[in-house]
N, C-alpha and C positions, 0 to 999 in steps of 0.2 A: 204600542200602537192600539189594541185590543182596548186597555183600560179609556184610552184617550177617546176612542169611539163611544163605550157603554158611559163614559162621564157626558158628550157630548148627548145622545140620548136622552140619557138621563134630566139632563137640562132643560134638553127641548119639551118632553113630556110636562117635568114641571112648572114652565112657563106657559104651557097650553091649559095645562088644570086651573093654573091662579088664575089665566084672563080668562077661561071660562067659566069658573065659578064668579067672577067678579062680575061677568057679564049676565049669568041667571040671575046673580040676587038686585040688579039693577035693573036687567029689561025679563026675568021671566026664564024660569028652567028651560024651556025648550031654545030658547036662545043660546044659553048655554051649553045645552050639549050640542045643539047643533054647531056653535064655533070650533068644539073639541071635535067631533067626527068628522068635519071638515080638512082639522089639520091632520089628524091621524092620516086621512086618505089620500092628502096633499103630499105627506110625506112616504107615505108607500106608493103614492105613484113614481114618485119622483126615484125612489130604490128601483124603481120595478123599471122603469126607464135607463138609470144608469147603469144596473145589472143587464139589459139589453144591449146595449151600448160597448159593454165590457165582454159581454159573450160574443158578441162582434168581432171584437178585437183580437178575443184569444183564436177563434175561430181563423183570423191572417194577421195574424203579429208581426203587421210594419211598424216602425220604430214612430214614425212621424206622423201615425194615424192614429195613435194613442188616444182617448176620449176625456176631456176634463171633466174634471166631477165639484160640483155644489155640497157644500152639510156635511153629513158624517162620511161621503163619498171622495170629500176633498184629499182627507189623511191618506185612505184608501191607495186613489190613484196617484198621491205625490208620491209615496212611497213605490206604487208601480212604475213610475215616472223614473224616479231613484236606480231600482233596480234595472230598467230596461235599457239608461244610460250607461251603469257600469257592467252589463252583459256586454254591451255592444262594444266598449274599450276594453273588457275582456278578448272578445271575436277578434278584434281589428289587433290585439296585440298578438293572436295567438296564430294570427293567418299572416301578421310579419314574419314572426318567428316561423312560421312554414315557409314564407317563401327563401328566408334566409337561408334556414337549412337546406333547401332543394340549392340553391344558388351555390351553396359552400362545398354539397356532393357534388355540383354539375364540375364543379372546377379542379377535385380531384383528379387526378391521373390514374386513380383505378377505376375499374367498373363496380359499380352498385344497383343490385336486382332484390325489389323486396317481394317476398314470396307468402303466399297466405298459405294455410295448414293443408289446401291440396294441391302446393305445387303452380299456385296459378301466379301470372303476375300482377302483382301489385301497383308497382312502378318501379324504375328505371333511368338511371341516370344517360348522358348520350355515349356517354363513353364505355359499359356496358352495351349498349346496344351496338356498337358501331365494330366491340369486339366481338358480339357473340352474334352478329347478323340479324339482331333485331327491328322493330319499327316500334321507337316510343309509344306511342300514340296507338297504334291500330292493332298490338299486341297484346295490348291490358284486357289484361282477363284470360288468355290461354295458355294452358300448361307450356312450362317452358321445355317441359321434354319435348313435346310434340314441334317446339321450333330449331333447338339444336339438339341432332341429333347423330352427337359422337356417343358411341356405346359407352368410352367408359365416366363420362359427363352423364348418363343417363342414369347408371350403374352409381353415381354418386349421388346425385339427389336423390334417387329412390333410398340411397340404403339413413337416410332421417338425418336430421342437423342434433336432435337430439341426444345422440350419439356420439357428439362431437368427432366428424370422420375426420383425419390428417386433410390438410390440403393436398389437393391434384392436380397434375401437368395434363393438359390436356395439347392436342393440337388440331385447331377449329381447321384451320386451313392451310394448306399447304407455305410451311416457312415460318408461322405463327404459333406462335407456345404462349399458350397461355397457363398461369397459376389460378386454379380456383378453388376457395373455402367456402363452405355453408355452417352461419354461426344463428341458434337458433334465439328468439327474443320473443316480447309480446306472447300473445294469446294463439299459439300455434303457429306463428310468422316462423318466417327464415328469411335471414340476413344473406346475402349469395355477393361477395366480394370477389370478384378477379383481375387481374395483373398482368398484363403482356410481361415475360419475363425472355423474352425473343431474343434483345439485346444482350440481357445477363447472359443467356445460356450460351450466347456467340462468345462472350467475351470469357468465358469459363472455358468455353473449349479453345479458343485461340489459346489461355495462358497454359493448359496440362499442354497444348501441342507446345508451345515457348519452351516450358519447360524442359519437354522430353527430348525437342530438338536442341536446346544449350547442351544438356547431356550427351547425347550422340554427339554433335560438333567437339567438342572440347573430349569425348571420350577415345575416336580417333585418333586423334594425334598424339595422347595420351601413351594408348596400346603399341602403337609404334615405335616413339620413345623407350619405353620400359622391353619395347621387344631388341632395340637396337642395343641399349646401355647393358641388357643383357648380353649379349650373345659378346660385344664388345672385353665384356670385362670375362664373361667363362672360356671365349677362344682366342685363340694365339692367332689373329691376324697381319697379314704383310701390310706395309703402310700403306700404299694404295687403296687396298678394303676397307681400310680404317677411315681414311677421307672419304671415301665413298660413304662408308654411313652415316660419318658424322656431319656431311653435305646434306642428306639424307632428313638425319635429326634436326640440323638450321632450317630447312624447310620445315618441318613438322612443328617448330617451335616459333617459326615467321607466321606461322598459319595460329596459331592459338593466340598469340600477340595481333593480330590483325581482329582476332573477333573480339578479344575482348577490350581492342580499341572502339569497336565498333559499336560494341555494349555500352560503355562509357559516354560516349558522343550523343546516343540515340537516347538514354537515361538523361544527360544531360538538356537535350531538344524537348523533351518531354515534362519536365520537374522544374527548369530554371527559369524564370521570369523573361519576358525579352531585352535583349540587349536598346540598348538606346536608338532612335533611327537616324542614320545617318545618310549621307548620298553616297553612293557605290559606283566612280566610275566605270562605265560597264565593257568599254573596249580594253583596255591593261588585262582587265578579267579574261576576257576573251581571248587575249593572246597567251596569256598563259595556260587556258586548258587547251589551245591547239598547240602550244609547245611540247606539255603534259602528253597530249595524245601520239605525238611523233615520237618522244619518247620509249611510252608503254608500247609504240606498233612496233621498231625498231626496225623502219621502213617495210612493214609489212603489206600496208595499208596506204589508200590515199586518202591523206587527210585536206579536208577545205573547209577553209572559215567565210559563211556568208554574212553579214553583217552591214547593218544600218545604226550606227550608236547617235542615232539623233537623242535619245531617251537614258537619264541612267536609272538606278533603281535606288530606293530607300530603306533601310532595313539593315543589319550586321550581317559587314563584307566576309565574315568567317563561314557565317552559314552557310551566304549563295555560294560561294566556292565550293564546301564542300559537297552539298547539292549537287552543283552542274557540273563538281568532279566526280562525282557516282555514275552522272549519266554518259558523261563520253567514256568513262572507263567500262563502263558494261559495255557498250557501243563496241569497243578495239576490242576486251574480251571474248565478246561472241560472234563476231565477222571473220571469218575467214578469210585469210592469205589472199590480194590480190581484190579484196573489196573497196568498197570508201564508204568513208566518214565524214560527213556535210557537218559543221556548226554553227546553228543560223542566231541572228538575232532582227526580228521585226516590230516594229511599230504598226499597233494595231486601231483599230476603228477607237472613236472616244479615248484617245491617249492610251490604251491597253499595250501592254510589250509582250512578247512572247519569245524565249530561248525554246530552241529544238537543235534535239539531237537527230541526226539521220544517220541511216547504216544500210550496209547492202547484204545483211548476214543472214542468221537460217529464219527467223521469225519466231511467233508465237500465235500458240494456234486460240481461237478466239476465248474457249471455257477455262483459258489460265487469268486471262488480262484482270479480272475480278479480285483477285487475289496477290498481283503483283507485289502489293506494297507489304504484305505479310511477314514477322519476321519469319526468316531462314524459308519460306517458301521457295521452290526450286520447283521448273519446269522440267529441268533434267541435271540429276543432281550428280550421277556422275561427270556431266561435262562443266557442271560450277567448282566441282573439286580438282579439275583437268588446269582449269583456270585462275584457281584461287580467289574466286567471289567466295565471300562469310555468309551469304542468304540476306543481309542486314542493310546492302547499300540503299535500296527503294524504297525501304521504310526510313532511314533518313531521310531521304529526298523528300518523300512524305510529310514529315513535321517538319524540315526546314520549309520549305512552302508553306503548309498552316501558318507557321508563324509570319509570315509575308501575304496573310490574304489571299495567295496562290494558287493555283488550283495545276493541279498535273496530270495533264489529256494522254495517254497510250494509244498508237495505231498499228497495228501490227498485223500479218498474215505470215504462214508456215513457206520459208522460201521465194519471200519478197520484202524480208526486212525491217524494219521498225521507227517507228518516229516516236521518241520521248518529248514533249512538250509541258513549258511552263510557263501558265498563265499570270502575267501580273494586272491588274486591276490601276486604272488611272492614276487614284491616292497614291498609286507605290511606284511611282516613275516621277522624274525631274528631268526639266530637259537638262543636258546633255552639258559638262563643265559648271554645274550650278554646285553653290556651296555648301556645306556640308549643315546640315538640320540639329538642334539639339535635341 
């Protein structure tokens, strides 16, 4: 570019020399110089202009306001011309790439907080903010100590990203745990990721409690067994004694068989794909769990079936059985001698069905009903042992409804009884004698 100016120059100069000298020796020296001093001052006004021009420009550098240039100014500004078009598809690719990136955090499921070297914010994705109680917008720029302030979240980012400190459990608010890391980057930034981890820690503590409760469950029966086969085999008992224990030990061994039927069934509900849907008619169903219930009550109880089978339901006939056999047998279980046992079946508003169970027994007092469906959770765990409940029937009932769409309402009060209800959804009802679906 450089040579291509002083060549161009160059030229012009000597083009002004030959016609001025051509022009003295023809009309007279001062003609001659006079044509040269002309153009000399023709062409410095014309620099002095377009450098005005250009001082302009740099002075507010709009793309579109750029100044064409004449002469050795042409190269000049083509080449500015050049440049300020590939700046600008520079900018314009580099402010996609921004928005991309912000679009690609926004959509993460953790939070992301970028922090300058004194702690202040930078920016913020919403889901950061939305964990740690911030305001995208009208929080940029202030320490984020000064907006959350759990001590030991405070006690974190002070002690430096550079550090690299372990990640911290914090909990912002009451029920919510959050994971948060500060990973330091750039020119004194910090990187400040966190993670509701709320759900994990529920589900980590349900599994040590699974755990420790399959252990207790199965360790019981256990103890007794090895206490019975004991004393069996070291004393001389009358036969009598001996049926007595070993009545004893059938129980003990009914009851381990019953839970890790129960294990099996709920692993099964949980891991196996759904069966095919078929139509389920729903009154046969019906009369078998109120046959089932007079059964189990052995006329302890009044049993009554209220029932509308306009509707039957869709889905595998093994599940809803076992299901709504969980809930009348909890039902006869916990009602006391001399109660009743309603088992309704209704047609609900927009085709919705709804089975309930009804009971006239002791209740459940409101801060259990949360937890119902829990394995082995027990309200009163001596009187579930009294009755041979596993802890495990309700969390069936649980996934078998999931897998139906279903939804299972609890109503209950301490000493007025209980209503188990299961909600079926329109899609999962047919009327009534219709034939079976593949």
């Amino acid at each position: 570019m450089t040579r291509r100016i002083a060549l161009r120059a160059a030229i012009f100069l000597l083009a002004v020399s030959v016609a001025s000298l051509a022009l003295g020796r023809f009309a007279g020296p001062p003609w001659g110089w006079g044509l040269f001093i002309g153009c000399v001052l023709a062409a410095w006004l014309h620099g002095v202009v377009s450098l005005a021009a250009l001082a302009r420009w740099v002075a507010r550098p709009l793309p579109e306001e750029l100044p064409e240039g004449r002469g050795a100014w042409t190269g000049v500004l083509r080449a500015l011309h050049r440049h300020e078009r590939d700046a600008s598809r520079r900018h314009a690719a580099a402010t996609e790439a921004l928005v991309r990136f912000r679009r690609a955090v926004q959509a993460l499921p953790d939070g992301v907080v970028i922090l300058d070297g004194r702690g202040r914010i930078e920016w913020s994705n919403d889901t950061a903010a939305a964990q740690l109680g911030l305001d995208a917008e009208s929080d940029l720029g202030q320490p984020i100590v000064n907006l959350v302030r759990v001590p030991e979240f405070i006690a974190y980012v002070r002690s430096g990203a550079a550090e690299a400190p372990p990640p911290v459990r914090l909990e912002i608010r009451e029920g919510t745990l959050l994971a948060a890391q500060a990973i330091a980057f750039g020119e004194e930034q910090t990187l400040l990721l966190t993670r509701d981890v709320t759900q994990g820690e529920r589900l980590e503590t349900m599994r040590r409690d699974f755990v420790a409760n399959v252990s207790h469950e199965l360790r019981t029966p256990l103890t007794v067994l090895a206490g019975f086969l004991e004393t069996v085999r070291e004393l001389k008992l009358d036969p009598q004694r001996t049926r007595d224990y070993l009545a004893m030990m059938q129980d003990q061994t009914s009851r381990m068989q019953r839970i890790i039927e129960d294990l099996l069934t709920l692993s099964n509900l949980e891991s196996s794909p759904p069966s095919p849907p078929r139509a389920v008619p729903v009154a046969p169903l019906l009369e078998r769990l109120r046959a089932d219930a007079e059964a189990l009550s052995g006329g302890r109880h009044r049993i009554a079936l209220s029932a509308e089978p306009t509707l039957d339901l869709v889905g595998a006939e093994g599940e809803l059985a076992s299901a709504f056999g969980n809930l009348v047998t909890n039902a006869v279980r916990y009602t006391p001698a001399g109660g009743e046992i309603r088992i309704e079946w209704r047609e609900e508003a927009d085709g919705e069905a709804r089975f309930s169970v009804v009971d006239t027994g002791v209740g459940i007092a409101a801060e259990h009903l949360p937890r119902l469906t829990e394995r082995f959770y027990r309200v009163d765990r001596s009187r579930s042992r009294e009755t041979g409940g596993t802890g495990l029937g309700l969390a069936i009932v649980k996934h078998a409804l999931s897998r139906h769409e279903a939804r299972l309402e609890i109503e209950s009060a301490p000493g007025r009884g209980s209503r188990f209800s299961a909600r079926f959804p329109a899609r999962r009802t047919v009327a009534a004698g219709a034939t079976e679906r593949g």
